[in-house]
C-alpha positions in Angstrom: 22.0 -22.3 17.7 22.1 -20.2 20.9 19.0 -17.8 21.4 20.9 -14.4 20.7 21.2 -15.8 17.0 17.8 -17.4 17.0 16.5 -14.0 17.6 18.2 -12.3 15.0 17.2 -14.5 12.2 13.8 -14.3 13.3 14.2 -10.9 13.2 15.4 -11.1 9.5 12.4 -13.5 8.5 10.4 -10.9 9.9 11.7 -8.2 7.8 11.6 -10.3 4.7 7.8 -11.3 5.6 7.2 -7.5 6.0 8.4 -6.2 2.6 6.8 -8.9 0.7 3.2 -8.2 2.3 3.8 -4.4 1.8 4.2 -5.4 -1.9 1.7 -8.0 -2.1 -0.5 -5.2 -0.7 0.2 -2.7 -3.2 0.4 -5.5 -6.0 -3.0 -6.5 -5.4 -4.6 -3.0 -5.0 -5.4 -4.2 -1.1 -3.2 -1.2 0.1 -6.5 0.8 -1.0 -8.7 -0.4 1.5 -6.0 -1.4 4.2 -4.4 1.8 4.0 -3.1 2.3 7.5 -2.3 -1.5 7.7 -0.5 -0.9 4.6 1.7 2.6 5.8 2.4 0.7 9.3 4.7 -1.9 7.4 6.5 0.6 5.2 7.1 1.6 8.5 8.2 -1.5 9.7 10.3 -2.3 7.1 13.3 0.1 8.4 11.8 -0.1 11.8 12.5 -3.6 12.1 15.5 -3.4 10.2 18.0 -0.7 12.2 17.9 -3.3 15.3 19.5 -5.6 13.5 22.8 -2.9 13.1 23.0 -3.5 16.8 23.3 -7.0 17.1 26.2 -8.1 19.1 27.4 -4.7 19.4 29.0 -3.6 22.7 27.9 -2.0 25.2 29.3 1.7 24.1 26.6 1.6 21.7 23.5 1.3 23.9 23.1 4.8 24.1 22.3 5.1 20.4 20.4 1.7 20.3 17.9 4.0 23.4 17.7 7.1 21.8 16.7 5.6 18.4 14.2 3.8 20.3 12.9 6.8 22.3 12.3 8.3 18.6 10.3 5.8 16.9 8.5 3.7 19.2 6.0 6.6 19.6 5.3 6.7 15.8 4.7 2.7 16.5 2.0 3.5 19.1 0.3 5.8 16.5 0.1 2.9 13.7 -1.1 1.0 16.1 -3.9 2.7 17.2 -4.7 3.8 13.7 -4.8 -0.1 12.3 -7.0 -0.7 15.2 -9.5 2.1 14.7 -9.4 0.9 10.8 -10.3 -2.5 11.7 -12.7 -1.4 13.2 -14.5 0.9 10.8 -14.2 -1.6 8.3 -16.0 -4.8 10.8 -18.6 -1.9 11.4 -18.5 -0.2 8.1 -22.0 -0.8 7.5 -23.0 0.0 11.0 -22.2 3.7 11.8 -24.0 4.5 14.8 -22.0 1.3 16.6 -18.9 2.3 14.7 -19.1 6.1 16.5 -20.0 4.6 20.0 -17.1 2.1 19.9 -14.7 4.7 18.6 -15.2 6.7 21.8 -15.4 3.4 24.2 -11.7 3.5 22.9 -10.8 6.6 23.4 -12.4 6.7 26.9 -10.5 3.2 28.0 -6.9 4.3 26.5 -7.3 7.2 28.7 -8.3 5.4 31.9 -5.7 3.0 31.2 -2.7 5.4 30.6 -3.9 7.6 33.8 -4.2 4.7 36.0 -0.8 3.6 34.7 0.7 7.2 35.1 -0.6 7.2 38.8 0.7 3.7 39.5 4.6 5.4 39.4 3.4 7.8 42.1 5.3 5.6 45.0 8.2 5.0 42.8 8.8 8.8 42.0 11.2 9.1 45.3 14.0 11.4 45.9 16.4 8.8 44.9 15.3 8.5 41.5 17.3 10.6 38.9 15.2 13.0 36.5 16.3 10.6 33.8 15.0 7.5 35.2 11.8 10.1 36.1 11.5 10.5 31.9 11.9 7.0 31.4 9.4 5.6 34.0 6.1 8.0 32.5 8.0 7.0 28.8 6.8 3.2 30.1 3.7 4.1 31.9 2.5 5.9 28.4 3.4 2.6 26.5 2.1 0.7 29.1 -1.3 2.0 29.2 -1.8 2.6 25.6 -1.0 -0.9 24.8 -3.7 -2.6 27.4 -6.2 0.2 26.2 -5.1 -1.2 22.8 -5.4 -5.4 24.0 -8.9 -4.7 26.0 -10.3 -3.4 22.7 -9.1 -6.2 20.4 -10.2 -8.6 22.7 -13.4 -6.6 22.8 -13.6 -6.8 18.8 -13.0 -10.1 18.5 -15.8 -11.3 20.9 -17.8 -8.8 18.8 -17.9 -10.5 15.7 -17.9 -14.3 17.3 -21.3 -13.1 19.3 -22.8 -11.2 16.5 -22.5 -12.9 12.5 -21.7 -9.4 10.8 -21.4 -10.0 7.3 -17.3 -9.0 6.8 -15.1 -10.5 4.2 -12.9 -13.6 4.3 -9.9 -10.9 4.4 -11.2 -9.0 7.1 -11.9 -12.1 9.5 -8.1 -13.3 8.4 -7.0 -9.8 9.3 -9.1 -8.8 12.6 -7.4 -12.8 13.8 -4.1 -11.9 13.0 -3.7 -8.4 14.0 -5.1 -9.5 17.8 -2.3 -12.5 17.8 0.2 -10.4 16.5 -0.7 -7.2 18.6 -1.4 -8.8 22.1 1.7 -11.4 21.7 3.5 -8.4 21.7 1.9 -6.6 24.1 2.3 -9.2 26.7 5.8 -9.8 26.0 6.6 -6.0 26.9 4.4 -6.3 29.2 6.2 -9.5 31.8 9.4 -7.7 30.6 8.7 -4.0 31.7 7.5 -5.5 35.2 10.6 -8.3 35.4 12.7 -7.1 32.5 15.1 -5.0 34.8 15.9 -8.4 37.2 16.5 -10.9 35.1 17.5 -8.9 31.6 20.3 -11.5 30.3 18.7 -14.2 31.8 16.9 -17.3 29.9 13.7 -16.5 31.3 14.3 -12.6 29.7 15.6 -14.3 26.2 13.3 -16.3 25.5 10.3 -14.0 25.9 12.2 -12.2 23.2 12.4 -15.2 21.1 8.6 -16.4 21.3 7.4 -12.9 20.8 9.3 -12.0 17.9 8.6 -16.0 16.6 4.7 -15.1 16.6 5.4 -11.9 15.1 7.1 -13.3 12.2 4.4 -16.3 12.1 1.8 -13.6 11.8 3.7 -11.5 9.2 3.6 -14.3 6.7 -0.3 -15.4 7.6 -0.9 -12.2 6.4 1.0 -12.2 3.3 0.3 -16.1 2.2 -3.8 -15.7 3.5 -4.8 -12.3 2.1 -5.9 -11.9 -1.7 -8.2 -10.0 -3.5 -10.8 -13.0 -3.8 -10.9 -12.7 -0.2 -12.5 -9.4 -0.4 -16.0 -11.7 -0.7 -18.4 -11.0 1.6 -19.2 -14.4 3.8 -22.2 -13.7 5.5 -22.5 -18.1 6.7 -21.3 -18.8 10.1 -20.9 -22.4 11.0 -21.6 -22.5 14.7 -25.4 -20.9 14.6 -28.9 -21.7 12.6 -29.4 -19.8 10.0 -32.9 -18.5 11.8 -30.6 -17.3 14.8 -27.9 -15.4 12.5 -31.3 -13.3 11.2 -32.5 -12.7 14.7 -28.8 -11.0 15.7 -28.4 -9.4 12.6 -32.3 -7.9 13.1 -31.3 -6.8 16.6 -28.1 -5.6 15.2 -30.0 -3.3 12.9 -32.0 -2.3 15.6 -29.3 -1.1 17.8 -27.4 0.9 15.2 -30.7 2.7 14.5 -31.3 3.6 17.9 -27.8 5.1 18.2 -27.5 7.0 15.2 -31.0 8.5 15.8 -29.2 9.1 19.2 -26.2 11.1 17.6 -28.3 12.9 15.5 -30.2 14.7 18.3 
């Protein structure tokens, strides 16, 4: 099987995986408490879905296959931030005064990152360059820069709840996992092609970055829909690599920290 066709019936799996974890989701009531999660892949659905009218097309229709992509990728950038942010206020749900400070660490860093990404195109904004290719360049830079913004906070999360034992449900741990996999797999895959994409697109090394990132993202897509059920909605508050004494101590300190700050944001 060459890789062009590898990549669209991974693309198709994909799909597939999507629509039956949108209806798992709304099957099992999850949607309710997941409800960006849930919107992003009824977006997905046909988002992942129009590509596949493009496969093997020729050349001629390129222009349609940008401008379709100019249109939605955008709205993919909002879902994106918005499952993040959820994630987030659900791991912290019971911990509002962390929940606020985070929520504006991530502001803050998604605007350092997209201005230091704008100002990196300053020496490539020459003459030479056509007003088009002008667009297209800040298009990137925007993507670019929301995406690591995006990665660094994940990252971030993750490290969060393996340092601290917050009490979150079997779902949520599956589902703060996942989305980081799915999410940075993806990001880093834009990522080596947006910097090398242009020299080698065609090539195996371009190819096969498209095949192992959409491979992962179909891999994820059905971890969520075989993994998450409404029995795992059950708090776990055990954590197998600490004592039971030194889960207490974090959580107490925990406490203590989301105290000070929301006595902080009250003043």
């Amino acid at each position: 099987m060459s890789a062009a066709a590898l990549i669209f019936a991974i693309q198709i799996l994909s799909v597939i995986g999507s629509a039956l974890t949108a209806a798992k989701l709304y099957r099992t009531g999850l949607y309710r408490r997941y409800r960006f999660f849930f919107w992003y892949f009824l977006f997905r659905i046909p988002n992942s879905t129009w590509p596949l009218f493009f496969h093997n097309f020729v050349y001629t229709k390129a222009d349609w296959y940008f401008i379709i992509w100019v249109i939605t990728e955008p709205i993919t950038w909002i879902f994106h931030t918005a499952v993040v942010l959820e994630l987030y206020r659900l791991v912290l749900e019971k911990y509002k005064g962390l929940y606020t400070l985070g929520r504006w660490a991530m502001v803050t860093g998604i605007g350092i990152s997209v201005t230091i990404s704008l100002v990196s195109l300053i020496p490539k904004m020459t003459r030479a360059v056509s007003e088009q290719s002008r667009w297209m360049f800040r298009y990137l830079a925007m993507e670019r820069g929301l995406m690591l913004g995006l990665a660094i906070f994940l990252i971030f999360m993750i490290g969060f709840l393996i340092l601290y034992t917050v009490p979150i449900s079997r779902n949520l741990k599956i589902h703060a996992r996942n989305y980081t996999i799915f999410f940075i797999s993806n990001y880093l895959a834009f990522l080596l092609q947006s910097f090398f994409g242009m020299k080698v697109q065609g090539g195996l090394w371009f190819t096969w970055t498209n095949v192992l990132a959409d491979a992962i993202a179909a891999s994820c897509v059905f971890a969520w829909f075989f993994l998450l059920n409404p029995k795992g909605e059950e708090v776990q508050t055990s954590h197998p690599i600490i004592s039971a004494q030194h889960e207490r101590l974090i959580l107490h300190q925990l406490d203590a920290l989301n105290a000070t700050l929301l006595k902080a944001s009250r003043k």
